[in-house]
C-alpha positions in Angstrom: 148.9 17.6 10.7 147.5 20.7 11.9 148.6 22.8 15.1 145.0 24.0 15.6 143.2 22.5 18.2 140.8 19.3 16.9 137.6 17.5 18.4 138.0 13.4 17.6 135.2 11.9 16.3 134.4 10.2 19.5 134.2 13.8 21.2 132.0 15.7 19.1 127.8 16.6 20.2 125.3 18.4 18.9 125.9 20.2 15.5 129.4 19.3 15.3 128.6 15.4 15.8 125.8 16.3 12.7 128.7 17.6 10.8 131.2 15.0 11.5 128.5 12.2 10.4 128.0 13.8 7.3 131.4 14.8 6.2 132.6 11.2 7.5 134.4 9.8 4.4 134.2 6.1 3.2 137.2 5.8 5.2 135.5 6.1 8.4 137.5 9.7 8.8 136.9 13.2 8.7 139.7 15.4 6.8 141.6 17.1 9.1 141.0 19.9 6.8 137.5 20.3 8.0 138.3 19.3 11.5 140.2 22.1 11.9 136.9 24.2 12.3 136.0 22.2 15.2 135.9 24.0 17.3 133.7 26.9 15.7 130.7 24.1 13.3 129.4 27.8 11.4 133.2 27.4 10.0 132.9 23.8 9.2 129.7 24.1 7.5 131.2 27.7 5.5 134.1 25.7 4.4 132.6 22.6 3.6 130.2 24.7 1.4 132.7 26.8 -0.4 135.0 23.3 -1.0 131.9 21.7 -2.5 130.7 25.3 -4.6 134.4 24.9 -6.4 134.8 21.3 -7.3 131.1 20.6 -7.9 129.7 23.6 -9.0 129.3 25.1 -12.3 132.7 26.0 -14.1 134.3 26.5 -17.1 136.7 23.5 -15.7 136.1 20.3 -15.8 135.9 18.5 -12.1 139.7 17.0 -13.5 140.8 20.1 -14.1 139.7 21.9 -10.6 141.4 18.3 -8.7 144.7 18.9 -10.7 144.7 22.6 -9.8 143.8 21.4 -6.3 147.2 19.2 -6.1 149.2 21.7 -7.7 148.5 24.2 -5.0 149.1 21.9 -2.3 152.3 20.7 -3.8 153.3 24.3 -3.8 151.8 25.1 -0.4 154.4 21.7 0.5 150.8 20.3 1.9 149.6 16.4 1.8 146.7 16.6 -0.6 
């Protein structure tokens, strides 16, 4: 859980409810790895971006390979992936 100060779901307006809605998972959630940016939506969008530039953009990897480096990473980083 982050320490960083989050807008709910339920809270969010204007471009940050537009963000929420389309980064809402099939869950019914957004990360809190996005809504960490809450607070600042240019951030949300930037990282949302660059997140969907490295697992779904062209690579060398496969999208298997960039997920297995992903879990690695946060396994290290001692981070719920």
């Amino acid at each position: 859980m982050a320490w960083i100060k989050m807008i709910p779901e339920a809270q969010a307006e204007g471009k940050l409810k537009e963000l929420y809605t389309r980064l809402t998972t099939r869950h019914g959630i957004v990360d809190h790895i996005l809504k960490i940016h809450s607070l600042n939506p240019p951030s949300l969008s930037g990282h949302y971006e660059l997140y969907k530039t490295l697992m779904c953009g062209r690579s060398g990897l496969s999208r298997a390979q960039r997920e297995m480096i992903a879990v690695v990473v946060s396994s290290a980083n001692r981070c719920h992936y």
